[in-house]
C-alpha positions, 0 to 999 in steps of 0.5 A, a space after each residue: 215726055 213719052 213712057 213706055 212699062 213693060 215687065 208685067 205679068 201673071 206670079 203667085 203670092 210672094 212672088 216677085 216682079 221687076 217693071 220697067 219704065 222707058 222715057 224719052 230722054 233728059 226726064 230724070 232730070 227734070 220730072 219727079 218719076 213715079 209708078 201709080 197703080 189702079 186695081 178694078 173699081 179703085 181709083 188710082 194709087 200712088 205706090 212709089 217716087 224717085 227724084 233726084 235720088 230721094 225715093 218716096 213710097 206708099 204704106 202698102 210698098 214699104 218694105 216689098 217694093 223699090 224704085 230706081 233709075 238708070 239714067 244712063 238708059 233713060 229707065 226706071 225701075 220698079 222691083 217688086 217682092 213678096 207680092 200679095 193678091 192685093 197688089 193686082 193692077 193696071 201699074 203705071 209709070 209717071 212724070 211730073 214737074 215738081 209741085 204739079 200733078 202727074 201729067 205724063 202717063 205711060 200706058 200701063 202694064 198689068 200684074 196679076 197676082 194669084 193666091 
């Protein structure tokens, strides 16, 4: 499985921003795709997760965020408004088999979010 973000960038508070995750094909079927994010000195969080059309998402994504799929593209999606400084990280597009942990990673895309 192969994840490619993009869609990063610089906004200010309250801003928005739209990641996009492209996969190697047939993953939406078969992985629980997710974005996970790191700020500097924090461990990995997990912010959101699509799977077979249910979405999952984390206290501080609820309400801001949310995570969708194109299959017929093969890319996920994540569409983020009202943006904090709180919300800066590395972001990163997940996969995983049902009942396993994340094991297939893209290489992150960083948002930056200014007061």
């Amino acid at each position: 499985v192969q994840l490619v973000e993009s869609g990063g960038g610089s906004v200010q508070a309250g801003g928005s921003l739209r990641l996009s995750c492209a996969a190697s094909r047939y993953t939406y079927s078969s992985y629980i795709m997710g974005w996970l994010r790191q700020a500097p000195g924090k461990g990995r969080e997990w912010v959101a997760s699509i799977w077979n059309g249910i979405t999952n998402y984390a206290d501080s994504a609820k309400g801001r965020f949310a995570i969708s799929e194109d299959n017929a593209n093969n890319t996920l999606y994540l569409q983020m408004n009202s943006l904090k400084p709180d919300d800066t990280a590395m972001y990163y597009c997940a996969a995983a088999r049902p009942g396993r942990d994340w094991g297939y990673w893209g290489q992150g895309t960083q948002v930056t979010v200014s007061s």
